[in-house]
N, C-alpha and C positions, 0 to 999 in steps of 0.2 A: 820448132820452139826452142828457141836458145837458153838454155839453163845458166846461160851466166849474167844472165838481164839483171838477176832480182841480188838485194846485199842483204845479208844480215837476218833474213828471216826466221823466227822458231817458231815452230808447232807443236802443243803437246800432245802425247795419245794417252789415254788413258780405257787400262783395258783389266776388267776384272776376275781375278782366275775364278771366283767364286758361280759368276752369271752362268747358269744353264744347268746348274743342280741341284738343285732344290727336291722338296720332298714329293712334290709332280711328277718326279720320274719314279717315284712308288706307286700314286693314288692313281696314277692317268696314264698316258703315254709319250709324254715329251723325252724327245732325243736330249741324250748329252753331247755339248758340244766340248770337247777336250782341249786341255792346255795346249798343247801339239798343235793345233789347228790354226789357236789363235795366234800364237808365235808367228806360225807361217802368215798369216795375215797381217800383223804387223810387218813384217820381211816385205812384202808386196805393199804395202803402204809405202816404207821407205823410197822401193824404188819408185814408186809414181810420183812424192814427194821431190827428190831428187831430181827429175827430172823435168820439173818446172823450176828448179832452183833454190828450193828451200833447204837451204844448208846446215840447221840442228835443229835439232828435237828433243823435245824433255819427257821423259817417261814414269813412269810410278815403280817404286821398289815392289814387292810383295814377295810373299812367304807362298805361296802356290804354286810356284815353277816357272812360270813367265817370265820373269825378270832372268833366271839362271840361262833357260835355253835362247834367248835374246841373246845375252853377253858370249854363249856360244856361238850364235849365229854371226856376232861381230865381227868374234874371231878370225870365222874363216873366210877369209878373201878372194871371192871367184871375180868373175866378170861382170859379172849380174851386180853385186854387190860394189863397186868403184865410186859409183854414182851417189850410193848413200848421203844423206847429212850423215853429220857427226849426233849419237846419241848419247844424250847425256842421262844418268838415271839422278835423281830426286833426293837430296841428302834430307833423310824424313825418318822418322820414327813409323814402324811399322805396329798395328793390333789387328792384321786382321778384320775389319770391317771397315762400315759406311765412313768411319771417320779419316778410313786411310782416305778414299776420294776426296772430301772434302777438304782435307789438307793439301793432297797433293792439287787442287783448282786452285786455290790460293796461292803456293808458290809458283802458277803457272803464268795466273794471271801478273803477280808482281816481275816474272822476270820479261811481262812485255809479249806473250805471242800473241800469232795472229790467226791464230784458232785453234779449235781443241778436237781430235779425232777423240770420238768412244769406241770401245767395245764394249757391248752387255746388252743387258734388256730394259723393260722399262725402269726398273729400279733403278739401277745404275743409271740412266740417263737425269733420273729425278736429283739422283743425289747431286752429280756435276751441274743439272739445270739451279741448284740452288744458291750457286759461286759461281759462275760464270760471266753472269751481267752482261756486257755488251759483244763477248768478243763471242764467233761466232760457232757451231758446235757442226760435226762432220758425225752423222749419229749410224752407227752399222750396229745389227743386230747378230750376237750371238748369245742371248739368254733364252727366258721360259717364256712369258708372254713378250711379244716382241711388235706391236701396233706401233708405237712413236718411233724406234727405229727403223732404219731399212734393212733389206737380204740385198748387198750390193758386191761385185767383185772387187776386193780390195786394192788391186790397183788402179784401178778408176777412180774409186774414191778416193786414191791417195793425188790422184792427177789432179782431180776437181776441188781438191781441199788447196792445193800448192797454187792452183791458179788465184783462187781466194785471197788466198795469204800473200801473197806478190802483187798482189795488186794486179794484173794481169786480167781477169775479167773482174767487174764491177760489184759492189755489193749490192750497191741499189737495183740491181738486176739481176744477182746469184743469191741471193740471201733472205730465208723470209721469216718472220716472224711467228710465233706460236702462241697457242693459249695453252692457261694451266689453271689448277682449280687451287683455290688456298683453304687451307683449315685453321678455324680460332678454337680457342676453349677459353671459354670463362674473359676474350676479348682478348687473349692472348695469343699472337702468328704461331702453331706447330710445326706446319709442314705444308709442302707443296707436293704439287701430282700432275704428272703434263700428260694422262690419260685419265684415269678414272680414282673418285674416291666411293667407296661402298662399306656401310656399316652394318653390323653384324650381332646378334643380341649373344653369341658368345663373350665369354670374360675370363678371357685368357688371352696372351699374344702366342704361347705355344712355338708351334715350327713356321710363324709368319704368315708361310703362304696361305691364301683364304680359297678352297675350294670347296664347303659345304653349302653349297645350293639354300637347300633348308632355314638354316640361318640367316638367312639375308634378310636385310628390312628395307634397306635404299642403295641405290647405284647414281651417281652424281658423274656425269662425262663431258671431257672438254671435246671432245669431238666422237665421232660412232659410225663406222666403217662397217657394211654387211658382211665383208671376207676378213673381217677380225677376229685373234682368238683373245680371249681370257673374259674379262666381266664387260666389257663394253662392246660385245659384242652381242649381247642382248638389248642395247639400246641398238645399235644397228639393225637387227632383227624388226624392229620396229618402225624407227626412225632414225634413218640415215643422215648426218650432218659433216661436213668437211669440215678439214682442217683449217682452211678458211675464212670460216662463217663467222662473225661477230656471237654467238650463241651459242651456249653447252645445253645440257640436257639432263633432268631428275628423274629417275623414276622407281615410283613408292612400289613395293614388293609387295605380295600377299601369297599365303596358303593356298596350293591348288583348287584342293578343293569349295574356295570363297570367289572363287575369282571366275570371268568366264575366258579373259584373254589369257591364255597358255601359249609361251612362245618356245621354240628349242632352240639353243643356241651353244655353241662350242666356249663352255666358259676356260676352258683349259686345253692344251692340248692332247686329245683320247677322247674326252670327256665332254658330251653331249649331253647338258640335262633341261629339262622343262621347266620352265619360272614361271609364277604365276605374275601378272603383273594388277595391279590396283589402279596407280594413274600414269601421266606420263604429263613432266611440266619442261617445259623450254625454262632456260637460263638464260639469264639479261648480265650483262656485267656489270659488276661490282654488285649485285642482287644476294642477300644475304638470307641463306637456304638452312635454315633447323634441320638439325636432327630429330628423327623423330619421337624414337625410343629411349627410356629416361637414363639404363642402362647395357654397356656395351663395350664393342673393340673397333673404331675406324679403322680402315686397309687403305694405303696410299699404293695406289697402282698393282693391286696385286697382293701386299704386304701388311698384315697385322702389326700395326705402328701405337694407335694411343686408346690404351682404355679410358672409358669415361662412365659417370655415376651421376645420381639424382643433384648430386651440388654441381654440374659440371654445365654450363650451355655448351654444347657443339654446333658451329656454324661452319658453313661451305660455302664460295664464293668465286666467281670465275673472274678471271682477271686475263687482257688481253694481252698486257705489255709482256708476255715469258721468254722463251732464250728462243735467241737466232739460230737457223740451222740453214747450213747449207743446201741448194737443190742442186743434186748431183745431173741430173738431165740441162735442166735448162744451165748451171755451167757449162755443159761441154757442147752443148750447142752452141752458146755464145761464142766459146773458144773456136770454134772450128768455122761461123761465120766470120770471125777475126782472123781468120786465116793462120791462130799460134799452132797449129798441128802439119803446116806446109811450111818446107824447107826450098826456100826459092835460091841459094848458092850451095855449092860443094863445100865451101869453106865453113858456114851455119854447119853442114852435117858436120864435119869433121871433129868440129870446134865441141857439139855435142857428145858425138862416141868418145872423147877424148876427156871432158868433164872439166 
């Protein structure tokens, strides 16, 4: 594969130092995945990056560490590292949260790349799925519930994203579409969820994450995987639906003791508990799903996002058009039937080791 095919290409990453601690690693047993980690993940991005040709990359400032031990890592110049793009960090205002993503998507997408690697978990992924539009997402998991991203070796992914972005393998063939679920209140768009929305008769937003069982009234899924962790994986428990399927999935809660279908499911990581379940409805698109409780707190993916009250309508609605992610399998399939992984002259090698 000749890394000097491709001109001009950027890719941005966007990687959250926050993703992977949350108050889950109190209540339950999810590992923390450490700054350190992801640094070096990025590192291995670049080079897989690099060597399909993608010559800069825009990255996110942050107050968390990542950005500092990056610019160290730039510094020092081995072997391994020749190949790099060139990184560019983000001239951006930093606060600390969802709004840093959001901004830094928007100057991602204005300065033209041709895809966006994440790091984090679902959250994160929601927030960048909400800016992103067309160009297309390289999603790797290192948060708490992690269903819509993958656990992928980051230089592969960096390889299969580079292929993307170069044009080198095809979209209409590496690239697939997703659903997401939208929330209105009172007809108004809030927010988006490219896993699950679930509401909850608490009223408070508190420390976000939602892991009391108890509380639950509805779970609403764009898709429902049985080897899933966090809330949709009690719709998998039941009914399983791929990512795929034109159809998401409702289903109404109830007190154990009213109910006769009791399912267990890992709504967290540790954490094993019993749901009662009441009904179980299929979602149609664009079908517009009541809340059912008059007062409360919706969780997007995980996240205690928007309280709502007796003046409030909350509605949920599945929508298929969501963000494009890359399929890391079937890119390097496609690669490797195109023959870009075979170097058929000495001269291709050279021209490679040499950058």
């Amino acid at each position: 594969m000749n890394p000097r095919l491709a001109k001009n290409v950027t890719v941005g990453i966007i990687a959250n130092p926050a993703s992977g601690r949350d108050i889950r690693r109190l209540v339950a047993r999810a590992s923390v995945f450490p700054v350190a980690e992801k640094c070096q993940m990025i590192t291995r991005l670049l080079s897989g990056l690099g060597s399909t040709g993608v010559r800069r990359v825009l990255t996110i400032p942050d107050v968390g560490g990542i950005a500092e031990r990056l610019r160290r890592a730039l510094l020092s110049s081995d072997e391994g590292s020749r190949c790099w793009p060139q990184v560019e960090f983000l001239d951006m205002p930093i606060e600390d949260g969802p709004q840093d993503t959001l901004r830094a998507v928007e100057r991602m997408i204005a300065a033209g790349v041709s895809a966006i690697i994440v790091l984090g978990g679902d959250g994160t992924h929601r927030w960048v799925a909400e800016m992103c539009g067309q160009v297309p997402l390289a999603a790797l998991s290192t948060g708490t519930n992690n269903v819509f991203p993958e656990i992928r070796e980051a230089t592969i992914a960096g390889i299969a994203t580079g292929l993307v972005a170069t044009g080198k393998v095809s979209k209409e063939e590496s690239v697939k579409r997703n659903k997401v679920l939208r929330v209105e209140v009172n007809r108004a768009r809030r927010a988006l969820a490219v896993v699950d929305v679930s509401v909850s008769s608490e009223w408070f937003l508190g420390s976000r994450a939602l892991w009391r069982p108890e509380s639950l009234s509805q779970i609403f899924v764009t898709f429902s995987e049985s080897d899933a962790i966090g809330l949709s994986a009690v719709a998998g428990a039941i009914r399983p639906i791929s990512r795929r399927q034109p159809v998401g999935l409702r289903l109404d809660l109830a007190p154990l003791h009213e109910t006769s279908l009791i399912v267990n499911a890992a709504i967290a990581p540790g954490l094993v508990a019993p749901m009662g379940i009441a009904a179980v409805h299929e979602i149609r698109c664009g079908e517009s799903q009541l809340v059912k409780i008059p007062r409360g707190v919706i969780a997007i993916d995980g996240e205690r996002e928007i309280e709502f009250g007796p003046d409030h309508e909350a509605v949920v609605w599945l929508d298929l058009e969501g963000p494009l992610t890359i399929d890391f399998e079937q890119t390097m399939t496609l690669a490797a039937k195109q023959g870009l992984f075979a170097c058929q002259q000495v001269a291709t090698v050279l021209a490679g080791l040499g950058c």
